[in-house]
C-alpha positions, 0 to 999 in steps of 0.5 A, a space after each residue: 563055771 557059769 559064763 553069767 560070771 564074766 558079767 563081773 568083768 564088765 562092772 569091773 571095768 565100768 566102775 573104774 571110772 566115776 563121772 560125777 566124782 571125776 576119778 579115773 583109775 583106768 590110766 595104766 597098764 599096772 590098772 588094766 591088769 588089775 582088772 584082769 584079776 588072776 588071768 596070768 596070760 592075759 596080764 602078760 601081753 598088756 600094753 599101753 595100747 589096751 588102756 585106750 581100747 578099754 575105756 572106749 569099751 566102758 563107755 560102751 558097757 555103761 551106756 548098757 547099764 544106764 539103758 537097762 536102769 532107765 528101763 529101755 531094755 531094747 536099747 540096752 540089748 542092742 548097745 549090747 550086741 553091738 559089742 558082741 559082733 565086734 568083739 566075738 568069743 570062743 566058747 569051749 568046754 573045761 573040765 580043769 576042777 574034779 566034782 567027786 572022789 574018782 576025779 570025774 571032770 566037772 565039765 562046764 562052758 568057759 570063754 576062751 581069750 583067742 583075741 589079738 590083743 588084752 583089751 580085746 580080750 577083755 571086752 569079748 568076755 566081759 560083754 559075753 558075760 554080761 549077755 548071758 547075765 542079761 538073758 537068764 536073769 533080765 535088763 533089769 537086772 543091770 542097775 546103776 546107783 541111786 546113791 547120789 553122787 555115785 553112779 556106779 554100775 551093779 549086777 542085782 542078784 537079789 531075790 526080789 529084784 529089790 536092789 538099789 545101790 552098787 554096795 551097802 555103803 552107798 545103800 547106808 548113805 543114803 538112808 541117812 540123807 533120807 533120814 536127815 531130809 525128812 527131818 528137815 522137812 518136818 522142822 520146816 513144817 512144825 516152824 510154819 505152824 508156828 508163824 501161822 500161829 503167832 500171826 493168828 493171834 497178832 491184832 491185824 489193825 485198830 479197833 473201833 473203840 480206839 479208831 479216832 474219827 476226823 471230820 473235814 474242816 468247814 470254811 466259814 
């Protein structure tokens, strides 16, 4: 397994929470375990504790990926490494899945969790993961979403770096709104050159032949 993987951990744990909707799903310990997926040893030793410890590491990570959208590339990589010093990893080489029919190991790195608590845990593999996503793709590979009001965070894997939107709901949304935009756009214009219209044929005052001229009275 590629550590470039455990870069889901970190879109994982910052889309758990939605500013410009004001939606936190963060706020237990059933939620932190949730992120953690299949991991049964790092589910077992969750607490309360790791709720708080986790959301102060997401504002971190999204702080990461809005530097890194908004183009600021050095930013991005030392909020980043920041996160790597404080929450270091221990590398190691697994071999637990068989590449042929002798059941030669598939030798490959894996981080292991020697952390002192869950949420520590989780914020080393997921910073880990989202360094090597970083470096063997590009900053610019860390994008958060243009579809407005959502603000989520997206790791773009595309080909030609062309993504824009966290998923294709948010993609379809918001060609619909620019669909609808320009159509509001153009009926404003087709009304304008209408009322240009109407006026340019409206008389814009008296003629001479109806103009009635007056003279002074003249006092005798």
């Amino acid at each position: 397994m590629e550590l470039a993987y455990y870069s889901d951990l970190a879109v994982r744990l910052v889309n758990s929470e939605e500013p410009s909707r004001g939606t936190d799903t963060l706020t237990s310990v059933e939620a932190v375990r949730a992120l953690f997926g299949e991991s049964q040893q790092s589910t077992r030793r969750t607490t309360d504790a790791d709720v708080t410890r986790l959301r102060s590491v997401r504002a971190r990570l999204r702080a990461v990926f809005e530097a890194a959208a908004g183009g600021d590339e050095v930013l991005a990589v030392d909020l980043l490494n920041a996160l790597l010093i404080e929450f270091p990893v221990s590398p190691q080489i697994s071999g637990h899945e068989t590449r042929d029919e002798d059941g030669r190991p598939n030798w490959h790195m894996h981080i292991a969790d020697y952390a002192a608590n869950a949420g520590a845990g989780y914020a080393a593999t997921a910073s880990m993961g989202l360094a090597f996503h970083l470096t063997e793709l590009g900053a610019d590979r860390l994008g958060i979403c243009e579809a407005s009001p959502c603000r989520n965070a997206y790791l773009d894997t595309s080909t030609n770096r062309s993504r824009r939107y966290c998923s294709d709901r948010c993609a379809t949304r918001a060609n619909v709104a620019a669909y609808r935009a320009r159509k509001r756009l153009d009926a404003e214009r087709t009304a304008g050159l209408e009322r240009s219209r109407r006026q340019d044929r409206e008389p814009t005052g008296r003629t001479a032949d109806t103009a009635q001229e007056t003279s002074p009275a003249i006092d005798r």
